[in-house]
ZADO-1210 file (C-alpha; in nm, 4 decimals, padded with zeros to 6 digits):
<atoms>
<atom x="00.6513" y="-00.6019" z="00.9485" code="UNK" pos="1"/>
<atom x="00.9458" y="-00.7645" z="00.9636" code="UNK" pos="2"/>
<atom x="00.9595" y="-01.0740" z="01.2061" code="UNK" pos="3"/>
<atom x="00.7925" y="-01.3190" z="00.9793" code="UNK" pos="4"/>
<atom x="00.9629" y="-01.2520" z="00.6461" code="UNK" pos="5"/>
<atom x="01.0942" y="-01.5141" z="00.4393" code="UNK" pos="6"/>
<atom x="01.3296" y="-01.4662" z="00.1487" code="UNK" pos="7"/>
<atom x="01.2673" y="-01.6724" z="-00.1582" code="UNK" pos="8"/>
<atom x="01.5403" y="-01.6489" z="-00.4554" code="UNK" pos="9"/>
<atom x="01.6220" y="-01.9213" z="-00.7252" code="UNK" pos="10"/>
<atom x="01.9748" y="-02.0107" z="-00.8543" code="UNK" pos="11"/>
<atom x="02.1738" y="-02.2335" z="-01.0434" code="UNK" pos="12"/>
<atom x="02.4329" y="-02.4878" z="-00.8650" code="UNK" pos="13"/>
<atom x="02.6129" y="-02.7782" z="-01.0473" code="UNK" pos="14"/>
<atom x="02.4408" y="-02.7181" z="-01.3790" code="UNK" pos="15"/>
<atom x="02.1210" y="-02.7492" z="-01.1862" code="UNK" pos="16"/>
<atom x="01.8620" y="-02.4869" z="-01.1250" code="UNK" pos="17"/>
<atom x="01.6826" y="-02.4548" z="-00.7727" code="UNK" pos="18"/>
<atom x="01.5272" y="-02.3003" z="-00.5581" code="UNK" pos="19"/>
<atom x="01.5333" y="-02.1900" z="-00.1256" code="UNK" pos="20"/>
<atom x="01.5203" y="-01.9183" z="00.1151" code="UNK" pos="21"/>
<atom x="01.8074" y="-01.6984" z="00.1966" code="UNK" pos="22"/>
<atom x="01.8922" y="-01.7115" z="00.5923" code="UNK" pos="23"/>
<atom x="02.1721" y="-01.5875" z="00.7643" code="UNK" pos="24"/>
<atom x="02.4188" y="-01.9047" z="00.6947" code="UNK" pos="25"/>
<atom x="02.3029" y="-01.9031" z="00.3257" code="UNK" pos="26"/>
<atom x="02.0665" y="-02.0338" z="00.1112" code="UNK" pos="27"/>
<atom x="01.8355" y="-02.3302" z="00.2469" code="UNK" pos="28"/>
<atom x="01.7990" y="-02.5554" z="-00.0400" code="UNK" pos="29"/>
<atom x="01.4110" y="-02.6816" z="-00.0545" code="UNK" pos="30"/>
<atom x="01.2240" y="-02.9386" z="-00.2827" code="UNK" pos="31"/>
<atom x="00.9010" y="-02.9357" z="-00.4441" code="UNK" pos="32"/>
<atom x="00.7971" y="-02.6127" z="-00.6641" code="UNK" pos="33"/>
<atom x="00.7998" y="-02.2470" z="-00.4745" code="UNK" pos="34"/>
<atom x="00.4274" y="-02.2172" z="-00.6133" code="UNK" pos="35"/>
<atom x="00.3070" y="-02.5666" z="-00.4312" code="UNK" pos="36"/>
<atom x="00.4005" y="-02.8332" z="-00.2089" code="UNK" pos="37"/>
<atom x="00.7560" y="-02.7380" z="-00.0637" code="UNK" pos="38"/>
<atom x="01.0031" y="-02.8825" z="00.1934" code="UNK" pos="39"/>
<atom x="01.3526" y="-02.7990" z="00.3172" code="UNK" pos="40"/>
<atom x="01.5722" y="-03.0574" z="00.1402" code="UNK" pos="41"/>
<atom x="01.7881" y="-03.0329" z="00.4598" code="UNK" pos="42"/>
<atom x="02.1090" y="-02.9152" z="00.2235" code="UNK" pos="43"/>
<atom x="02.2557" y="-02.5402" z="00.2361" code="UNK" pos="44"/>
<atom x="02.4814" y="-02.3234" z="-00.0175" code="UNK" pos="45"/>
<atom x="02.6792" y="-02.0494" z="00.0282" code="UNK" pos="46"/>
<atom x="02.5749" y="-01.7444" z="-00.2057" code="UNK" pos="47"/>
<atom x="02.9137" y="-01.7715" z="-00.3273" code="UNK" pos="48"/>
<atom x="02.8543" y="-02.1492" z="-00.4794" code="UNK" pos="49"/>
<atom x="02.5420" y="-02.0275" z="-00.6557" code="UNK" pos="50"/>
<atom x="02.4434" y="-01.8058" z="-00.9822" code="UNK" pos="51"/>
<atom x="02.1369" y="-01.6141" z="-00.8716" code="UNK" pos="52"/>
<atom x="01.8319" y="-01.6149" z="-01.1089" code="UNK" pos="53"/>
<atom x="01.5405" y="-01.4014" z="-01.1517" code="UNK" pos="54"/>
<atom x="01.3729" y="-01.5577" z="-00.8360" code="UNK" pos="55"/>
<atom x="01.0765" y="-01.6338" z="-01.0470" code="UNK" pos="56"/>
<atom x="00.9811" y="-01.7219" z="-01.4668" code="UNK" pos="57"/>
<atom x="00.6520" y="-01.5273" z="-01.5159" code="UNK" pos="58"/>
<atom x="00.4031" y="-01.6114" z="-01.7853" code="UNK" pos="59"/>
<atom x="00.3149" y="-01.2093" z="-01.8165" code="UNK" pos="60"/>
<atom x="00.4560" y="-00.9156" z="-01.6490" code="UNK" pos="61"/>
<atom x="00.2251" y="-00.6245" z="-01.5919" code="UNK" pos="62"/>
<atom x="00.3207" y="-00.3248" z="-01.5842" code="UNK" pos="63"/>
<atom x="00.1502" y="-00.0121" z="-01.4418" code="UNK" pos="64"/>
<atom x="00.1514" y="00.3527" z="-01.5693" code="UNK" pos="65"/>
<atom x="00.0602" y="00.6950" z="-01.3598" code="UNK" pos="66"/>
<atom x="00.0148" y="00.4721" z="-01.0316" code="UNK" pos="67"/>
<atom x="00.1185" y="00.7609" z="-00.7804" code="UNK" pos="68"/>
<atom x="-00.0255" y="01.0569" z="-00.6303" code="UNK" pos="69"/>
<atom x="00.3014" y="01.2642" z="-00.6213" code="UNK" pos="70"/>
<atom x="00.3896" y="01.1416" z="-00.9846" code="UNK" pos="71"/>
<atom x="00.0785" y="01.2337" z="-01.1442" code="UNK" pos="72"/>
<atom x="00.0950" y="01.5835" z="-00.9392" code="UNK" pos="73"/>
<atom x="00.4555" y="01.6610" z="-01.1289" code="UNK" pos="74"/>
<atom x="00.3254" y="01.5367" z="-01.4463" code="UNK" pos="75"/>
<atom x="00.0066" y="01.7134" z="-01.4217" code="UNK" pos="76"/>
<atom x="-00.1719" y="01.4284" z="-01.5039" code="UNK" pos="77"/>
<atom x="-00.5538" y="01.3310" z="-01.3971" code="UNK" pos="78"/>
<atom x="-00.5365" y="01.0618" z="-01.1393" code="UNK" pos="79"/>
<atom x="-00.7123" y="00.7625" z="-01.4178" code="UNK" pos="80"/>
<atom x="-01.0494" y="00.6026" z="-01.2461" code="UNK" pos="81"/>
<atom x="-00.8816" y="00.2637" z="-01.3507" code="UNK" pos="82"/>
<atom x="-00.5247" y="00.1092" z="-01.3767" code="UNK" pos="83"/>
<atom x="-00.3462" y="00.2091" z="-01.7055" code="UNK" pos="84"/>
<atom x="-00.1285" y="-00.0866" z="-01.7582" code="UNK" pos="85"/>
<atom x="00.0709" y="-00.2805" z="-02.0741" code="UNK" pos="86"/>
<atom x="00.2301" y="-00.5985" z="-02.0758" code="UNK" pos="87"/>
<atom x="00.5813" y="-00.6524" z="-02.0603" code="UNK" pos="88"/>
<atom x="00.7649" y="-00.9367" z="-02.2596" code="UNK" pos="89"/>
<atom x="00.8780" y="-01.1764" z="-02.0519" code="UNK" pos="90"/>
<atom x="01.1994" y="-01.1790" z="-02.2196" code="UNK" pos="91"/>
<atom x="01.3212" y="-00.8759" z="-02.0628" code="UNK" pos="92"/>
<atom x="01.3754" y="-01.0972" z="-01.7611" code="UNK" pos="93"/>
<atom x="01.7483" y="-01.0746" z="-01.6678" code="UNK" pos="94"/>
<atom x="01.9671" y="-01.1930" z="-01.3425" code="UNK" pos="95"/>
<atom x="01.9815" y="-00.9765" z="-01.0645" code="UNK" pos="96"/>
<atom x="02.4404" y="-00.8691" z="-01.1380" code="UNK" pos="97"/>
<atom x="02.3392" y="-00.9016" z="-01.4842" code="UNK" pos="98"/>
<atom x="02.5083" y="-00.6426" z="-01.7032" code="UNK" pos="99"/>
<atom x="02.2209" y="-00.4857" z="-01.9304" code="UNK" pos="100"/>
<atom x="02.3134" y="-00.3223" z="-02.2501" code="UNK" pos="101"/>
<atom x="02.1572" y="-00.0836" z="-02.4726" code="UNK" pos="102"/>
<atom x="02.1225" y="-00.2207" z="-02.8318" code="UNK" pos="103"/>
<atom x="02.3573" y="-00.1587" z="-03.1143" code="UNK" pos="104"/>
<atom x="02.0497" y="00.0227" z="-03.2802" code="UNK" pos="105"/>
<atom x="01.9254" y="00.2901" z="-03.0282" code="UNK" pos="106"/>
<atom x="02.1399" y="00.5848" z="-02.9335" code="UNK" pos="107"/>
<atom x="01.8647" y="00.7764" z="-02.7460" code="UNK" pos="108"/>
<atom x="01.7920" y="00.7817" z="-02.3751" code="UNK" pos="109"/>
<atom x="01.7309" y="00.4820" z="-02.1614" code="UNK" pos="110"/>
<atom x="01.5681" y="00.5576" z="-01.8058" code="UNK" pos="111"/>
<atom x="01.5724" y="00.3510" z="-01.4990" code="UNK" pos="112"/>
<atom x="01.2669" y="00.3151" z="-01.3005" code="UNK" pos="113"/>
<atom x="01.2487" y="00.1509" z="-00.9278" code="UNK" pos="114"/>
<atom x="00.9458" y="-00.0305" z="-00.8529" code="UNK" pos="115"/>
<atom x="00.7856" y="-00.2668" z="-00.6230" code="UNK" pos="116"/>
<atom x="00.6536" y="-00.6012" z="-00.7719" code="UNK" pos="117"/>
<atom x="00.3610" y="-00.8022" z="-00.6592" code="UNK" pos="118"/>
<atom x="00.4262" y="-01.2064" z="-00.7244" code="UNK" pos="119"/>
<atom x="00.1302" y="-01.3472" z="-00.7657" code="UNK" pos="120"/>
<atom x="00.0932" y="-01.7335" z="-00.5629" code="UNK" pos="121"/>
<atom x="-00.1793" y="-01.9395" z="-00.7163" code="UNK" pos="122"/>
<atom x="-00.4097" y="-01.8608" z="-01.0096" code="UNK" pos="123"/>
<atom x="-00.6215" y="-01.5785" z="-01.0037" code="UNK" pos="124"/>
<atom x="-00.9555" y="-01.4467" z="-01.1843" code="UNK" pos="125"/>
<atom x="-01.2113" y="-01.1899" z="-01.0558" code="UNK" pos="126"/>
<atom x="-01.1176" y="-01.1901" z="-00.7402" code="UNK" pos="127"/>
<atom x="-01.2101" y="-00.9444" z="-00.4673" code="UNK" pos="128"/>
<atom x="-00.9629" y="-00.6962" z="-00.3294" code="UNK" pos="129"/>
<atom x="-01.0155" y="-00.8903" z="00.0237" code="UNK" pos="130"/>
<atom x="-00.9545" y="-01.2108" z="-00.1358" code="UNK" pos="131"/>
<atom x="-00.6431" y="-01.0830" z="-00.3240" code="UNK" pos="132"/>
<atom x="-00.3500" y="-01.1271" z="00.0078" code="UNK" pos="133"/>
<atom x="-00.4887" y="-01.4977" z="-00.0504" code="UNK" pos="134"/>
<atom x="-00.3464" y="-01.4977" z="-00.4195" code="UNK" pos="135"/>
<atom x="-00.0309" y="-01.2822" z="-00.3165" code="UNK" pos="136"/>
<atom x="00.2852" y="-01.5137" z="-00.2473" code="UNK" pos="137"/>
<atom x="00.4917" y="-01.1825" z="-00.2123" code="UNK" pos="138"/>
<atom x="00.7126" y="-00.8718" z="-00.3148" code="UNK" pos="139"/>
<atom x="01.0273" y="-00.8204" z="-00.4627" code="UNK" pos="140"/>
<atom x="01.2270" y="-00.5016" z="-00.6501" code="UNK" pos="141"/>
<atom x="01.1973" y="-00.3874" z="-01.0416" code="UNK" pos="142"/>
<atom x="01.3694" y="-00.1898" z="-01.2629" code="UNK" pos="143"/>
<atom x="01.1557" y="-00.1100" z="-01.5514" code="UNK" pos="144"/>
<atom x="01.4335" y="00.0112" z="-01.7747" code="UNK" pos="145"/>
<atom x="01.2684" y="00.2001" z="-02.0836" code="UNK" pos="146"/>
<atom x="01.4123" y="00.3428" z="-02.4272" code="UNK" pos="147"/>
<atom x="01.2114" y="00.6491" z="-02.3894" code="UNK" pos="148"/>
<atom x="01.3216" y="00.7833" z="-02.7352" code="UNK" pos="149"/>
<atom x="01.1623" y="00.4843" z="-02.9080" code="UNK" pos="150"/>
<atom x="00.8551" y="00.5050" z="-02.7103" code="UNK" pos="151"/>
<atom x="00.7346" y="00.8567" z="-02.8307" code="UNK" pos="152"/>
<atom x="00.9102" y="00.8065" z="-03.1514" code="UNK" pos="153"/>
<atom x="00.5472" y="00.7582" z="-03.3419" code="UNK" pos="154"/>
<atom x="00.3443" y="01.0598" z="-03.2622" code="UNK" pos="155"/>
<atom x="00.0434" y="00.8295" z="-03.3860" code="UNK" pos="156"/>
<atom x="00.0970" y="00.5161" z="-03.1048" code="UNK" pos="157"/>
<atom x="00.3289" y="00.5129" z="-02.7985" code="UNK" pos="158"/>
<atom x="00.5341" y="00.2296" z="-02.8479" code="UNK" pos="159"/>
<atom x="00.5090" y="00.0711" z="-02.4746" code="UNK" pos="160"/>
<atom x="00.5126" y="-00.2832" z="-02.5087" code="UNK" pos="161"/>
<atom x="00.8775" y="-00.2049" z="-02.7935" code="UNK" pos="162"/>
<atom x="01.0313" y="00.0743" z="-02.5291" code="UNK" pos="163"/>
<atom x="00.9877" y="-00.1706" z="-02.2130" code="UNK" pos="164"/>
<atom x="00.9846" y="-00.5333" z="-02.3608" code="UNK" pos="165"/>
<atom x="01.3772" y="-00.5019" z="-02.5030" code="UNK" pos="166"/>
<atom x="01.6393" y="-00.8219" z="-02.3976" code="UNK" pos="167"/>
<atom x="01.7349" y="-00.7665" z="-01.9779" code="UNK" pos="168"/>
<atom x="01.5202" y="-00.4797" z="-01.9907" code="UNK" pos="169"/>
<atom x="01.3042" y="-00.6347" z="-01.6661" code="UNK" pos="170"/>
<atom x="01.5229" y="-00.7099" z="-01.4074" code="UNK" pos="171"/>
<atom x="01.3870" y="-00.8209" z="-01.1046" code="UNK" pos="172"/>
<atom x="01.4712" y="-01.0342" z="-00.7599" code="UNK" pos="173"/>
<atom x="01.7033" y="-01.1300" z="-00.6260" code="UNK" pos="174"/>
<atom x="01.4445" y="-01.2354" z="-00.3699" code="UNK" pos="175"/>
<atom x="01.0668" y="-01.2304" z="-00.3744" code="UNK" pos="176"/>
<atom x="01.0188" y="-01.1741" z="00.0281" code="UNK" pos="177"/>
<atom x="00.6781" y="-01.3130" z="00.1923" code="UNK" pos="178"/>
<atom x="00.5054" y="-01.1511" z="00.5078" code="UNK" pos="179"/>
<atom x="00.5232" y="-00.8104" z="00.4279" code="UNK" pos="180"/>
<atom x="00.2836" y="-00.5283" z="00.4342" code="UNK" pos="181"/>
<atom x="00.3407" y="-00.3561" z="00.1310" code="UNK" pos="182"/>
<atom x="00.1872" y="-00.0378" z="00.2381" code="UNK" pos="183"/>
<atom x="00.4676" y="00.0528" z="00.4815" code="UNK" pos="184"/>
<atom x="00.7674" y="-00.0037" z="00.2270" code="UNK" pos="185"/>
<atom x="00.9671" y="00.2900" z="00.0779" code="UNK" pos="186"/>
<atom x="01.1404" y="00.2211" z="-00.2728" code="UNK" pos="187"/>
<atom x="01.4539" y="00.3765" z="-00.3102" code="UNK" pos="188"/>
<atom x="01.6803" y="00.3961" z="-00.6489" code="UNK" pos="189"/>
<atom x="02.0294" y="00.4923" z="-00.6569" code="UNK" pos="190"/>
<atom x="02.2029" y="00.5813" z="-00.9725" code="UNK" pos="191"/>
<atom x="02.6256" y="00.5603" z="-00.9631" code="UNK" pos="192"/>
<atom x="02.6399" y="00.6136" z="-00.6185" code="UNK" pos="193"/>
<atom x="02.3748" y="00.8926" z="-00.5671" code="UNK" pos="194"/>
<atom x="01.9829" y="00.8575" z="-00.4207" code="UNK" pos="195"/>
<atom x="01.7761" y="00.9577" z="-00.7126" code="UNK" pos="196"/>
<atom x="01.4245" y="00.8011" z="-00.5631" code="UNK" pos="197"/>
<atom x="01.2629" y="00.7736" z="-00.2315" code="UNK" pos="198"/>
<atom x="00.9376" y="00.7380" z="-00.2259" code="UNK" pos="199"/>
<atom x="00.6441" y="00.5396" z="-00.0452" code="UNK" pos="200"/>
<atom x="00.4279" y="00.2548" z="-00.1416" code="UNK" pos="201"/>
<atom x="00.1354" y="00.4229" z="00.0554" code="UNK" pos="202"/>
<atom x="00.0738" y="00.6786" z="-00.2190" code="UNK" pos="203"/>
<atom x="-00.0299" y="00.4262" z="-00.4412" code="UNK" pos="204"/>
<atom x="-00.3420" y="00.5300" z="-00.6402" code="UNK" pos="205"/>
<atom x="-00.4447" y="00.1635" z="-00.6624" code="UNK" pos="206"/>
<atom x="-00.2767" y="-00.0359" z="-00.3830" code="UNK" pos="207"/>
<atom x="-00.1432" y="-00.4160" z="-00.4026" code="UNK" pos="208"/>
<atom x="-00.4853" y="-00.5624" z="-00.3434" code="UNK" pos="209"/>
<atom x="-00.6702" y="-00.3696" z="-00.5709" code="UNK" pos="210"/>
<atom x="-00.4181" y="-00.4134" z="-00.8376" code="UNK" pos="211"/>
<atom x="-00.4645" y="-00.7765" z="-00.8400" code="UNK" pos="212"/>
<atom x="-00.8246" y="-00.7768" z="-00.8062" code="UNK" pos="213"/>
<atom x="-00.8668" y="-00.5132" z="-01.0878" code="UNK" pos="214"/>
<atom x="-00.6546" y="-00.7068" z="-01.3350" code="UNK" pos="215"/>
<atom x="-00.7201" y="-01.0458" z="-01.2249" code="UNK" pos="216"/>
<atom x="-01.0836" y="-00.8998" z="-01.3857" code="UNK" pos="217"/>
<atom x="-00.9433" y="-00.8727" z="-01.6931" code="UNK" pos="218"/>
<atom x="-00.7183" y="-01.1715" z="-01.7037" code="UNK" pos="219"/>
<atom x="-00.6243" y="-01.4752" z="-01.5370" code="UNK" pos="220"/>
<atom x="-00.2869" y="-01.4213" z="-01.3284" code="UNK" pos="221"/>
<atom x="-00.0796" y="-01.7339" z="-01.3113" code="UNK" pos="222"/>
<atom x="00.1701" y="-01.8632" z="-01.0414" code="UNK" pos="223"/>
<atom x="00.4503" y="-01.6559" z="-01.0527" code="UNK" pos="224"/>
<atom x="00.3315" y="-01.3473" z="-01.2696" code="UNK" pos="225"/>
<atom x="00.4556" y="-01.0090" z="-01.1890" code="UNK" pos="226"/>
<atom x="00.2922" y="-00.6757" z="-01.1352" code="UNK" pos="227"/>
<atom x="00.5175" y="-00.3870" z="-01.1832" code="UNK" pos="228"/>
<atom x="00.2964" y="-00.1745" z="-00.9649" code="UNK" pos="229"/>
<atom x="00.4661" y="00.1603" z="-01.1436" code="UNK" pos="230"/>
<atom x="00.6827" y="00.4509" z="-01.0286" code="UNK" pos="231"/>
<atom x="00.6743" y="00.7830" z="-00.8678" code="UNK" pos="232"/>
<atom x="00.9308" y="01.1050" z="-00.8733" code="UNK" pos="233"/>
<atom x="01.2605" y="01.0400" z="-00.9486" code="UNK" pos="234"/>
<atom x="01.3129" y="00.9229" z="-01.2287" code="UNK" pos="235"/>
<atom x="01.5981" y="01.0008" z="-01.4971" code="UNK" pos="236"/>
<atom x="01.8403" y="00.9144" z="-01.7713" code="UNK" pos="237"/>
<atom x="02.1292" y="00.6550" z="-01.7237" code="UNK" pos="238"/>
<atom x="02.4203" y="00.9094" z="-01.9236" code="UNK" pos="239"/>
<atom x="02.7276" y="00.7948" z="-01.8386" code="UNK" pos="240"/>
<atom x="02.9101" y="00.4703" z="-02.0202" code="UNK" pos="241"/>
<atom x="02.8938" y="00.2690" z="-01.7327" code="UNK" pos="242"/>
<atom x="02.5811" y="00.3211" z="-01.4804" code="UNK" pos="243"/>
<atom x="02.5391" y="00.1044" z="-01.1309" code="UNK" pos="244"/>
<atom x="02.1521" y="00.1358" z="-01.0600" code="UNK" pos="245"/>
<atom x="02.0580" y="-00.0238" z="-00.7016" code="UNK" pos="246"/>
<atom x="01.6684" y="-00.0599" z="-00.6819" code="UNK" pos="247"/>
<atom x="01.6295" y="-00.0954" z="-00.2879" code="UNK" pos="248"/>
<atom x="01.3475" y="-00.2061" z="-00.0792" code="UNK" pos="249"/>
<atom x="01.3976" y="-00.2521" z="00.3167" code="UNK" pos="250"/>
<atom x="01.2706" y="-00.6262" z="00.4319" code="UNK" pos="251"/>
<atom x="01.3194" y="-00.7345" z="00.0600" code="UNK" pos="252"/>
<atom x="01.6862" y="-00.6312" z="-00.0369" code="UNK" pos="253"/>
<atom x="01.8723" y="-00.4808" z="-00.2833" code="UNK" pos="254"/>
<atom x="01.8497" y="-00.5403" z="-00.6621" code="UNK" pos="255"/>
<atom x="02.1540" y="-00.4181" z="-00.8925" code="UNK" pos="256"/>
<atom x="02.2695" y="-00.3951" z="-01.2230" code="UNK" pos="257"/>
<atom x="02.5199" y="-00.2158" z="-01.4555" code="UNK" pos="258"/>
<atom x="02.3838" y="-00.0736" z="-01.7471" code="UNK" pos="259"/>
<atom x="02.6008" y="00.0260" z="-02.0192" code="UNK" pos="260"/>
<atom x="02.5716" y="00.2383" z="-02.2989" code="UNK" pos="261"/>
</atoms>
């Protein structure tokens, strides 16, 4: 799984914003667009010269509801024939480091949620789940931070899009890592210090391929859109002032963020 993985991340150097693959020495600058033609430009940076973006600007993100086994077993919630799914502004979109705060206007609980995400490579419409790895350009690690309290504040409509679309409420990165199976990762979330989810991509209801297929029925994915393929067990309420939250995926990396109340 892991001997052809490349590491993909975008930054900003000298004003500039670009674009490379992380390697042992640092970040090998490349030209071209990450989403077409590409070459090394033959120049490397230290992580330490750079400001890390999100490693990608998506037109949509999509993100999935009741997508595991295990969570829809503690919920006690019928496995749905079909992917539930909303769309997520895109200007939730923060820097992996960023520091994410809740609004002046909401005092009620804000939950963290560790996810896998599925960068989609070139466009995409009705495609079959065999033909999806073809429109995949790779994976990378979510937090799909959500204001519960405003979300099931109107007992006549769930306010998804409201709950999950606030400012740096979509962090993701810091790279998007190709050559991966995503069936054999494990997403792990740690809160302040302490594991708070483990849990396997295999027990996806709908897995990677399917997801892209199924939605890519319903809508045209772009280069660099984002599937937010949903959580399992674990989740829980960032309480104290300050809260680390380290959304982990072995053979992608480590995406954190402080979170403040």
């Amino acid at each position: 799984m892991m001997a052809d993985v490349t590491k993909w991340l975008r930054f900003r150097h000298a004003g500039a914003t670009g674009f490379g693959t992380l390697t042992s020495s640092g970040i090998s600058v490349h030209e071209g667009e990450m989403f077409g033609r590409k070459a090394p430009a033959g120049k490397t940076l230290a992580l330490s010269e750079v400001e890390l973006l999100a490693p990608c600007a998506p037109s949509k993100i999509v993100a999935l509801w009741n997508n595991f086994h295990a969570l829809a077993t503690k919920l006690n919630q019928p496995e749905p024939p079909e992917p539930l799914y909303l769309l997520k502004a895109t200007t939730s979109v923060t820097t992996p480091g960023a520091v994410i705060r809740r609004p002046s206007y909401y005092d009620g609980k804000t939950t963290y949620e560790g996810e896998l995400g599925i960068v989609i490579g070139k466009a995409c419409a009705r495609v079959s789940p065999d033909e999806a790895d073809s429109f995949i350009f790779g994976y990378t690690c979510v937090n799909d931070i959500t204001a519960n309290d405003i979300l099931t504040r109107d007992p006549t409509f769930p306010q998804w899009a409201r709950a999950k679309g606030i400012d740096d409420y979509g962090p993701f990165g810091p790279v998007i890592a190709t050559g991966l199976d995503p069936a054999r990762l494990t997403v792990r979330t740690i809160l302040n210090g302490a594991e708070r989810q483990n849990y396997p991509i295999a027990d996806m209801i709908f897995s990677a391929q399917d997801l892209v297929s199924r939605i890519s029925h319903d809508m045209t994915l772009l280069p660099g859109d984002l599937i937010a393929v949903g959580t399992s067990v674990g989740v829980g309420v960032m309480k104290e002032p300050v809260n680390i939250v380290t959304v982990a995926i072995d053979g992608i990396g480590e995406l954190t963020n402080e979170f403040r109340l």
